[in-house]
C-alpha atoms as one frame of an Amber mdcrd trajectory, in Angstrom:
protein
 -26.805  -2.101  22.599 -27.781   1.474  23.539 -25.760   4.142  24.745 -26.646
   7.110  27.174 -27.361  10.937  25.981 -25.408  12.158  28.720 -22.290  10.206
  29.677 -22.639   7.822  26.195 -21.807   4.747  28.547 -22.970   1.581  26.965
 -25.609  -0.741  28.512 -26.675  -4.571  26.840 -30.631  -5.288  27.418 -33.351
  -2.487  27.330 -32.989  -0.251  30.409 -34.435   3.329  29.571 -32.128   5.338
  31.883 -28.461   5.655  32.664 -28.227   4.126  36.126 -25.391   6.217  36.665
 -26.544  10.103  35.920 -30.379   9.445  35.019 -29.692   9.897  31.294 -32.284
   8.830  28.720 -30.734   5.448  26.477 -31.368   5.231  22.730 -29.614   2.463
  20.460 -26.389   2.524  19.242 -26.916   2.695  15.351 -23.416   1.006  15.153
 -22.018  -0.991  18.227 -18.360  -0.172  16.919 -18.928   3.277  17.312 -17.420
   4.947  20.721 -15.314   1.806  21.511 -11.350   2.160  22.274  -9.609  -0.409
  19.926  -6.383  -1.302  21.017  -6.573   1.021  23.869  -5.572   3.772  21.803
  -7.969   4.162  18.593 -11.947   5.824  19.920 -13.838   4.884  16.971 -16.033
   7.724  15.390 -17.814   6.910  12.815 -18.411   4.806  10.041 -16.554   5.777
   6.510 -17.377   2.941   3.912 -18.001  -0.596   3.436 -16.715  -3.214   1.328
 -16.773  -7.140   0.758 -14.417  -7.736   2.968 -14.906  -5.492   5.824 -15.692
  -1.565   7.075 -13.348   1.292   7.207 -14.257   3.933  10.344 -12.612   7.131
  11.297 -10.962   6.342  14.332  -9.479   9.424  17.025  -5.644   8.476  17.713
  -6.248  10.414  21.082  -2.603   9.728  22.123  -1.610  11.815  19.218  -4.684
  13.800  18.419  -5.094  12.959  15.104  -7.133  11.528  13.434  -6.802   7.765
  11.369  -9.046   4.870   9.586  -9.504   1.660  11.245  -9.836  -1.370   8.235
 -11.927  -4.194   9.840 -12.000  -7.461   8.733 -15.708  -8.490   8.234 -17.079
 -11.192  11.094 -17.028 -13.541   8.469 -13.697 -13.722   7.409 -12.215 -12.962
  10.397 -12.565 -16.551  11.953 -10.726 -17.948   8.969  -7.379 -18.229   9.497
  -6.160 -18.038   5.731  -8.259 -14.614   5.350  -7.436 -13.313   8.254  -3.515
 -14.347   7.233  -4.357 -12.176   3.799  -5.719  -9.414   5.963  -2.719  -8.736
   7.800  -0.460  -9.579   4.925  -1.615  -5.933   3.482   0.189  -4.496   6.958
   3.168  -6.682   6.301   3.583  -5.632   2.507   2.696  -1.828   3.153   5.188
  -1.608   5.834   8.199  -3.520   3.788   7.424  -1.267   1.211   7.096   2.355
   3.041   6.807   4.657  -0.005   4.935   7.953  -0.052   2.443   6.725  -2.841
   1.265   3.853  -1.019  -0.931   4.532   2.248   0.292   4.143   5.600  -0.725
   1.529   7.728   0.492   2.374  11.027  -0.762  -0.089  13.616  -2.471  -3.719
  13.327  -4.109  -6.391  15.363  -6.936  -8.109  17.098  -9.250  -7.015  19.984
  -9.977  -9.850  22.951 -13.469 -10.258  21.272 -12.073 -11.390  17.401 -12.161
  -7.803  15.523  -9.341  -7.760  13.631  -8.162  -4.759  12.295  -5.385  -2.272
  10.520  -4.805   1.418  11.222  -3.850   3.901   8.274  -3.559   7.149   7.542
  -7.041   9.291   7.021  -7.099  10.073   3.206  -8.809  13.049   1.532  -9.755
  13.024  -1.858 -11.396   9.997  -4.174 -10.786   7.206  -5.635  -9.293   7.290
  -9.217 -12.253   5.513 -10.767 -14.368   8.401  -9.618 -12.469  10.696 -11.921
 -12.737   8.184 -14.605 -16.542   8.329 -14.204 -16.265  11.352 -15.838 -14.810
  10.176 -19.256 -11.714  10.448 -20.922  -8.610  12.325 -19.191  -6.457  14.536
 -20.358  -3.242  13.007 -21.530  -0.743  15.424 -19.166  -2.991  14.519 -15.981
  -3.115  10.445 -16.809   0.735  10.280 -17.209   1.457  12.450 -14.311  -1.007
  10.329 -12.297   0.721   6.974 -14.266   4.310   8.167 -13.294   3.439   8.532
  -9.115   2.360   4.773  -9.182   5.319   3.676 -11.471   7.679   5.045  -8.727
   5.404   3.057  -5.719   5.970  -0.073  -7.855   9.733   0.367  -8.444  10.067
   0.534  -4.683   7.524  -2.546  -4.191   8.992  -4.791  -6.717  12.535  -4.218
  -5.787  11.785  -5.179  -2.698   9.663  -8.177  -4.115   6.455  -7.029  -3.502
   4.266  -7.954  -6.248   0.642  -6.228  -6.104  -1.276  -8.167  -7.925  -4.615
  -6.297  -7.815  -4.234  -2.928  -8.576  -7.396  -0.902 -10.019  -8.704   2.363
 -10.197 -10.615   1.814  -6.925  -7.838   1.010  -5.528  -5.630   3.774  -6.817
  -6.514   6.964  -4.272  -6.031  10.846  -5.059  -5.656  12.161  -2.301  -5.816
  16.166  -2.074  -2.742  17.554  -0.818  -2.302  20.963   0.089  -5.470  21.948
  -1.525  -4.268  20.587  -4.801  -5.654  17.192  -6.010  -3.820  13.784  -7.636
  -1.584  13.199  -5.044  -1.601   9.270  -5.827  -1.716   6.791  -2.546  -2.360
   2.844  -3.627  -4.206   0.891  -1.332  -5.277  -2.368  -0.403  -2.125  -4.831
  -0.786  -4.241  -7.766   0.585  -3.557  -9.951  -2.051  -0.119  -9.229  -2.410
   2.673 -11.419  -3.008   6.009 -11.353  -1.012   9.269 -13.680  -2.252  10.161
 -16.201   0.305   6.255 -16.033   1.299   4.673 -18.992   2.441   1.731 -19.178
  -0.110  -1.963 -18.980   1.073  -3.270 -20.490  -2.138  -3.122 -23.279  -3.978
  -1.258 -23.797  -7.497  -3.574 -22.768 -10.289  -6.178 -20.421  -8.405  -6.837
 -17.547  -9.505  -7.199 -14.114  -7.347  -7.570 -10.317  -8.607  -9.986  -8.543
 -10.628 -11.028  -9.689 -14.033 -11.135  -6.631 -15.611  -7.608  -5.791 -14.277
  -6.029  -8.976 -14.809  -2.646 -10.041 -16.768  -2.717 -12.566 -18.892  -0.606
 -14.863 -17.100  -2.757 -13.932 -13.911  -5.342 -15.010 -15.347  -4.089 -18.665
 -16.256  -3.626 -18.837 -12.397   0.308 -18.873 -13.137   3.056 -17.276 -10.696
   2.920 -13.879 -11.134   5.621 -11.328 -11.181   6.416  -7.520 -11.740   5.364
  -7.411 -15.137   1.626  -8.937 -14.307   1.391  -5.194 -12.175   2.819  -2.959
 -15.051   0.085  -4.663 -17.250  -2.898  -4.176 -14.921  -1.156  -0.591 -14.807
  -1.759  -0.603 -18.525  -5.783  -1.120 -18.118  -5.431   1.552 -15.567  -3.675
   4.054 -18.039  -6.370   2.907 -21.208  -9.022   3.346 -18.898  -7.741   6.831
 -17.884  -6.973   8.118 -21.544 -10.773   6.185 -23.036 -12.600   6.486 -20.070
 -13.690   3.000 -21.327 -11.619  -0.439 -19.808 -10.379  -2.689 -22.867 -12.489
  -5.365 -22.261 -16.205  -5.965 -21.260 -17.881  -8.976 -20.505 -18.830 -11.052
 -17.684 -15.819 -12.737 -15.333 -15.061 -15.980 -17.708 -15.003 -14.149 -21.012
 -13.162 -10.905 -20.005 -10.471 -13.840 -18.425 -10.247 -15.291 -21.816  -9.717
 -11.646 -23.724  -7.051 -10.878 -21.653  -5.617 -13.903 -22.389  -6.036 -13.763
 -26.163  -7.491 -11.398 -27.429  -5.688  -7.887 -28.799  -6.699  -4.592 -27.236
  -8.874  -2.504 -29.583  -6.168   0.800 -29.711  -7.248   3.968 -27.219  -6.971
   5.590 -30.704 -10.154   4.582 -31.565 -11.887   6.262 -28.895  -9.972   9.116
 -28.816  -8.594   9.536 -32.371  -6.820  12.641 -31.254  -4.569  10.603 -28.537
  -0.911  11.311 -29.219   0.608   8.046 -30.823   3.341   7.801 -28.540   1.052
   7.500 -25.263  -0.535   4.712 -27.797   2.365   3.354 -28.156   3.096   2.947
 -24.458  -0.367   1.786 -23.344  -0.471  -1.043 -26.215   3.157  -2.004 -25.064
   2.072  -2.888 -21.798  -1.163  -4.668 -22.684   1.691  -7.145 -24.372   0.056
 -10.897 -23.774   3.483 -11.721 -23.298   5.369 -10.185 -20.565   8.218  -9.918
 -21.874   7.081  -7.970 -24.100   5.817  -5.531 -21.904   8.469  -2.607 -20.639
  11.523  -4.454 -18.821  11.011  -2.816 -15.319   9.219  -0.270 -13.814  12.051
   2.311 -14.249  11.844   1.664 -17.853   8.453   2.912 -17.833   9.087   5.585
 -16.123  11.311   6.799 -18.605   8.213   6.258 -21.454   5.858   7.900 -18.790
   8.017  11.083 -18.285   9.216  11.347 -21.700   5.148  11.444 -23.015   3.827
  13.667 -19.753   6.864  16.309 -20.787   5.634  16.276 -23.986   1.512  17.216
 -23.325   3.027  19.928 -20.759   1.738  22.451 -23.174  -1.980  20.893 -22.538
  -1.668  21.324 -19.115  -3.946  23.171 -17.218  -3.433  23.380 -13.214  -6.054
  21.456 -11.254  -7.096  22.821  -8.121  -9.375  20.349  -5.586 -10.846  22.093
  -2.578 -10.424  19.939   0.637 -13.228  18.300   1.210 -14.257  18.199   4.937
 -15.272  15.094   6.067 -18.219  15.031   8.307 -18.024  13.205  11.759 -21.036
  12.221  13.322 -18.916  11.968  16.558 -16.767  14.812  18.367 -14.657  13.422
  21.395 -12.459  16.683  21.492 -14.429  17.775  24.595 -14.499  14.992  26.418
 -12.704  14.296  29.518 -10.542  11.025  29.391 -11.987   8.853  31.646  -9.837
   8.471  34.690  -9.901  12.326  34.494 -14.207  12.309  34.384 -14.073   9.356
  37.128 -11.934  11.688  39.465 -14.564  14.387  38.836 -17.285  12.098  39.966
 -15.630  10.889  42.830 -15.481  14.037  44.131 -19.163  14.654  43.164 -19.919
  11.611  44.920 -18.198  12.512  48.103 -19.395  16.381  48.110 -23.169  14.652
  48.068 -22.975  12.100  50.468 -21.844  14.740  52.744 -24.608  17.117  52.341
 -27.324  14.018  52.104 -25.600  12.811  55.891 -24.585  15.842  57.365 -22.115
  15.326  59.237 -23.437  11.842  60.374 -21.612   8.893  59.290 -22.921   7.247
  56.424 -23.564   3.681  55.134 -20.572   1.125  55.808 -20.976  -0.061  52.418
 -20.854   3.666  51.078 -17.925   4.333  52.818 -16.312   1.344  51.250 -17.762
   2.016  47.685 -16.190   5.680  48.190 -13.056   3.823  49.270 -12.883   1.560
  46.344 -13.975   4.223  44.183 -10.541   6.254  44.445  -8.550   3.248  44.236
 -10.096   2.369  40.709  -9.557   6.095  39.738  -6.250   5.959  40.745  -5.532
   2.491  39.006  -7.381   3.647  35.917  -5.087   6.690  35.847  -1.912   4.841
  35.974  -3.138   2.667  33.270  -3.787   5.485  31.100  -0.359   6.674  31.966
   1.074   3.241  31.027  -0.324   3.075  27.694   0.589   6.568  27.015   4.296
   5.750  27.600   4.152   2.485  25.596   2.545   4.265  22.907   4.788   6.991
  22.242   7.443   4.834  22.942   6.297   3.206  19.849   5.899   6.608  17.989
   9.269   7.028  18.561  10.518   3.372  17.590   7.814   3.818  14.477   9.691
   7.363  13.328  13.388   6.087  13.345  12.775   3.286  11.345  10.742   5.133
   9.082  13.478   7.443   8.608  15.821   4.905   8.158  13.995   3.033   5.777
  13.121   6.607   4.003  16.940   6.872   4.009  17.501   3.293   2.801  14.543
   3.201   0.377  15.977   6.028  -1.510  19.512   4.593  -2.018  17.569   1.831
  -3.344  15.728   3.615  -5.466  18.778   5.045  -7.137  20.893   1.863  -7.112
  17.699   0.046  -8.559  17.598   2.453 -11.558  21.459   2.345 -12.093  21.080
  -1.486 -12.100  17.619  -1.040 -14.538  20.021   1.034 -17.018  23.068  -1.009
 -16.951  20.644  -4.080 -17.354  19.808  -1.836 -20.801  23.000  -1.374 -21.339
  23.545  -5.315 -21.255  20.296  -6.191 -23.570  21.953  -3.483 -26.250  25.410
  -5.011 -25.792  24.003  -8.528 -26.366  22.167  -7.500 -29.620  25.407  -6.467
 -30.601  27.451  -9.024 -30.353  24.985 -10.955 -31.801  25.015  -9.058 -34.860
  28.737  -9.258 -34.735  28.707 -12.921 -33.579  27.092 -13.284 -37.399  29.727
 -10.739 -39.170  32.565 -12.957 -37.241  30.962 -16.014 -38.615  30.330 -14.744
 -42.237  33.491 -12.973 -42.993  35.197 -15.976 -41.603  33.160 -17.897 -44.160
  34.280 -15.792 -46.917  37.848 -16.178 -45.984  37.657 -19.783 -46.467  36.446
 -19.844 -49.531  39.118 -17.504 -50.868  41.649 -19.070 -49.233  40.331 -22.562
 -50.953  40.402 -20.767 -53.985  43.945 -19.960 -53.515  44.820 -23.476 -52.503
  42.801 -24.450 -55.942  45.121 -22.192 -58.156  48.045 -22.688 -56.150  47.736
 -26.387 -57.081  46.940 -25.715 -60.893  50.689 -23.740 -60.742  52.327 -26.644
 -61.739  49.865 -28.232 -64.611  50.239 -24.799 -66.256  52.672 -24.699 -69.100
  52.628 -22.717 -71.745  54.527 -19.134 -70.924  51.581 -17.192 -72.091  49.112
 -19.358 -69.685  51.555 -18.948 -66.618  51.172 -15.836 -66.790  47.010 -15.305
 -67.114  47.328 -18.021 -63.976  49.841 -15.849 -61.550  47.778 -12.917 -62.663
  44.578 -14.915 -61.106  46.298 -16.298 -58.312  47.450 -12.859 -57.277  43.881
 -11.523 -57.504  43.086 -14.837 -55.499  45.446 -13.597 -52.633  44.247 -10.258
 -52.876  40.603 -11.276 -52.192  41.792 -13.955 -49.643  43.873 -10.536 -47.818
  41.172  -8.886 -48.244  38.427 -10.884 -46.694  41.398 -11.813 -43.865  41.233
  -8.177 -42.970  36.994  -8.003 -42.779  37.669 -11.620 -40.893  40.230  -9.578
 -38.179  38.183  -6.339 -38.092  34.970  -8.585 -37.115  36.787 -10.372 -34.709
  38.751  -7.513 -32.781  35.078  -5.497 -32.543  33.793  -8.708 -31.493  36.331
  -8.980 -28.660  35.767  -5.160 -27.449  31.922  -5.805 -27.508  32.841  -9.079
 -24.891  35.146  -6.919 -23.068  32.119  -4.312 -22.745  29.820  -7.013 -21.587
  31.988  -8.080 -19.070  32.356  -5.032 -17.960  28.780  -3.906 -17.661  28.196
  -7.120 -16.273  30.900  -6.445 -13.396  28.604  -3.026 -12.768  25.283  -5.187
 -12.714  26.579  -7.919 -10.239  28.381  -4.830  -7.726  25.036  -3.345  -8.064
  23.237  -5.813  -7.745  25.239  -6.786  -4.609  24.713  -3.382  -2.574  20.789
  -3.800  -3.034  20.996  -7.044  -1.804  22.937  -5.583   1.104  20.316  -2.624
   1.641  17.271  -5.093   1.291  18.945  -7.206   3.778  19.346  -4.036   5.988
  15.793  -3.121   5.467  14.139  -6.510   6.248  16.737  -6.710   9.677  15.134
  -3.746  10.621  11.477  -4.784   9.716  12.036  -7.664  11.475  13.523  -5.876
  14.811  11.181  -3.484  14.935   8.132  -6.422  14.644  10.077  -8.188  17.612
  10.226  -4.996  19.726   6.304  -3.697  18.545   4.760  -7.096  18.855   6.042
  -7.179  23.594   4.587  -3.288  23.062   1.313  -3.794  21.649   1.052  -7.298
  23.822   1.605  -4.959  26.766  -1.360  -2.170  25.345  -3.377  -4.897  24.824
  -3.322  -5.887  28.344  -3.180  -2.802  29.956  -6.567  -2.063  27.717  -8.224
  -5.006  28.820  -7.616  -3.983  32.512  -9.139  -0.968  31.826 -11.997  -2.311
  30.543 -12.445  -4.206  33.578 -11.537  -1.071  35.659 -14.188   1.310  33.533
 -16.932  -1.800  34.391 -16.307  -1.626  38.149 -16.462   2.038  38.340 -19.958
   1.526  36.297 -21.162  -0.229  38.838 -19.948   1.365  41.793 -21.043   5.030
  40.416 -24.363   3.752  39.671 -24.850   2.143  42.914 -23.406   5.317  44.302
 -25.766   7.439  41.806 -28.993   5.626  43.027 -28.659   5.907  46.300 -27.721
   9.095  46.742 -30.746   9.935  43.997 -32.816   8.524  46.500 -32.226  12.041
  48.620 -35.178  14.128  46.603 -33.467  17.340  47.801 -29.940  16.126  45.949
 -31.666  14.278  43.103 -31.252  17.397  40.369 -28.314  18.479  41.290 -26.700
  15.083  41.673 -27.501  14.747  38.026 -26.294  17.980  36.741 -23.364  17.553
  38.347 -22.461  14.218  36.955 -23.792  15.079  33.651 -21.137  17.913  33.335
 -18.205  15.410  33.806 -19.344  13.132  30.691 -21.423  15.522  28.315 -20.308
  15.358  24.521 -23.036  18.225  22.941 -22.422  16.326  19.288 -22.817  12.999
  20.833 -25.806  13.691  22.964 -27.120  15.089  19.826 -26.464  12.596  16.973
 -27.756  10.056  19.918 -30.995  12.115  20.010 -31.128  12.206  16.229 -30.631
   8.479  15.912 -33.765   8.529  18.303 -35.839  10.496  16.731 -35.211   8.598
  13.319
């Protein structure tokens, strides 16, 4: 494909000139580069690549700003199950909707099978960049560890399991010119409850290096696989070494069995409580591992407050990105076509003169201002639908900002009275065994009184009467005695059970309102899919008549352009003229660069 220097208009084959304005063609290093995706995203230039697909910085020219379009690579995009993964990261991200996990605003597919998400346009790296460097200091990991702790409390409440977090895909973004502002990406693999599954029982998906035990036997997963991978993370942070090494198979089989050598041995000076959190989560067994994410929190707070002293205050200058691109110039299109048409008109006056020209000009000129005037209200069209779905996109994001934060605190209310319950169970066990002891013991004595109570009457003697009622009354003393312990036991047990009850009365009325707020949130998920999917249908086909549109007036203007070029006296000035409705200096000259090599 090759694109002009002038107007950048695209032309398949080898032509050497822009039919329309003269200008010179070079190829297009990248054919996704300049095209409108979705009728709303211009595509600008090419950020990164992975295994699955590209990431491009994309102009939101409805909004001028700025966003990155995720494509799914050709290859995967035909099949259905990855393309089903794919989107599943939209799906997830959006349920979810927490500041520390990156925005995906938009998602679809384009008439010609690129399928594709829009986010938000991060600044900053990825966090296994800064572990590149070596070992971090203990304040920075934990404050780092406690922003993705609060993401996952918010995913897994709303049963959103991750299942593949890493340090590349753990994102510090700089904020405000100051750096570690954490954003997790790439949910593709993430589970959702009451998901149909796209794999089948026993396979395995994640990273080796990353993965939880349990993961890694290709069992069902839940919140406690993330907090371990989250474990790796924080080892990997505080060592700038991951626990295991080995090839795929074998670092499978240490997670699985093999203990973690302690961070302590790399970094001897490590504080032996953030040892004592890291090795806690590296548990083989999960529950072993903390109960929750809120109870981690608590550990991850409790050991970042205590290395405050170490703290020194980062400060990341904002990297500019580069674009190889700049559309800020450039007239929309209906607005350059209405430029031309007049261009066109003004010309084929001066080349006729006042005689009448062509029939077929006269109709091209016709046809010409209908197609401007068609592409305009197109334009218009998709504007309104698209800030109509701004506007649907912003109230349910405040909602859901609204409703994720009640759930948030209900969710850690329900995480301590949950706490609450474990301690009151331990309890009553231990009392369960008192109860059962000191009952014990008070058989026994009372046996023993029965025993002396029954060798009353053998006894005789006055003297041996006596020694006996002297040991039966010690009998009865013990027996009272032991009756007392046997009461005590029992009425502590009793308040324990009444406490449990109780707590468990809090849990279940908790427990109850975050169902109801979940229930809210995935209503409104699920209206505002119904209502976005009609809108973007309706983009989507107002796009694709543009594309049609833009194609006519192609080859109408360079119809239009050739014949009037064919007037040497207008030839220049034709060109000029047209080439000052379409010039992008930056594109014309990254084109010219890509040329030149």
């Amino acid at each position: 494909m090759k694109g002009c220097t002038v107007c950048r208009a695209r032309y398949y084959g080898n032509p050497s000139r822009c039919p329309l304005d003269g200008g010179e063609l070079v190829e297009l290093p990248d054919p996704v580069v300049g095209r409108i995706i979705g009728g709303l995203y211009r595509v600008l230039n090419k950020l990164g690549e992975g295994g699955m697909g590209s990431v491009y910085r994309a102009r939101a020219e409805l909004r001028n700003t700025d966003v990155a379009l995720k494509f799914l690579a050709p290859e995967y995009a035909c099949d259905p199950t990855h393309k089903e993964r794919f989107l599943r990261e939209a799906r997830a991200v959006k349920k979810v909707d927490h500041e520390h996990i990156i925005d995906i605003m938009d998602f679809g597919e384009t008439e010609d099978g690129l399928v594709y998400l829009v986010m938000e346009l991060l600044t900053g790296e990825p966090l296994s960049h800064l572990i590149a460097h070596g070992p971090a200091p203990v304040y920075r990991t934990f404050a780092i560890v406690e922003q993705i702790c609060r993401a996952l409390i918010r995913a897994h409440e709303l049963e959103v399991i991750h299942r593949d977090l890493k340090a590349d895909n753990i994102f510090l973004e700089v904020r405000d010119g100051a750096p570690d502002f954490v954003k997790i990406l790439d949910f593709g693999l993430a589970h959702m409850a009451q998901e149909l599954r796209l794999t089948t029982s026993g396979a395995v998906f994640g990273t080796p290096e990353y993965m939880s035990p349990e993961q890694a036997r290709g069992r069902s997963v839940g919140p406690s696989s993330d907090l371990y991978s989250l474990g790796v993370i924080t080892y990997e942070l505080l060592t700038g070494r991951l626990p295991f090494e080995g090839i795929a198979a074998d670092l499978m089989v240490m997670h699985m069995r093999e203990p973690a050598p302690p961070p302590s041995r790399w970094v001897p000076e490590l504080p032996t409580e953030a040892e004592r959190v890291v090795m806690k989560l590296l548990s083989k067994e999960p529950g072993a591992r903390h109960r929750d994410a809120h109870h981690l929190l608590e550990d991850v707070v409790a050991v970042r407050e205590a290395a405050a002293a170490e703290a020194i205050p980062l400060v990341g200058p904002q990297k500019a990105l580069t674009r190889r691109i700049t559309l800020d110039d450039m007239p929309d299109p209906p607005t350059a076509w209405a430029l031309r048409a007049q261009i066109f008109r003004r010309m084929t006056e001066a080349a006729y003169g006042g005689r009448p020209e062509p029939a077929w000009v006269a109709e091209a000129h016709v046809e010409l201002g209908g197609l401007v005037e068609e592409a305009t209200n197109l334009n218009a069209e998709i504007a309104r639908i698209a800030a109509q779905i701004d506007g649907e996109q912003n109230r349910a994001k405040d909602v859901r900002n609204r409703l994720g934060f009640a759930l948030d605190q209900l969710s850690h209310d329900e995480s301590r009275v949950r706490r609450d319950i474990d301690d009151v169970l331990a309890r009553r066990d231990r009392l369960g065994s008192r109860v059962t002891d000191a009952a014990a013991d008070f058989e026994r004595a009372r046996r023993a009184v029965h025993l002396r109570e029954s060798a009353d009457s053998t006894v005789r003697p006055e003297s041996g009467k006596t020694a006996h009622q002297l040991d039966l009354a010690v009998a009865y003393e013990v027996a009272g005695r032991r009756a007392a312990t046997w009461r005590v036991a029992k009425q502590e047990l009793d308040e324990v059970e009444g406490q449990l009850a109780a707590r468990e009365r809090e849990r279940d009325d908790l427990q109850f309102q975050i169902a109801q707020i979940k229930g809210r949130l995935g209503g409104l998920n699920a209206e505002l899919e119904a209502g976005l999917e009609s809108s973007r249908a309706r983009v989507a086909e107002c796009a694709g008549l543009c594309d049609q549109n833009a194609e006519r007036l192609g080859e109408l203007g360079a119809r239009l352009s050739a014949h009037l070029a064919g007037f040497p006296d207008l030839r220049d000035e034709l060109f000029r003229a047209l080439a000052s409705t379409g010039t992008a200096p930056e594109a014309s000259e990254d084109l010219t660069r890509t040329r030149d090599g």
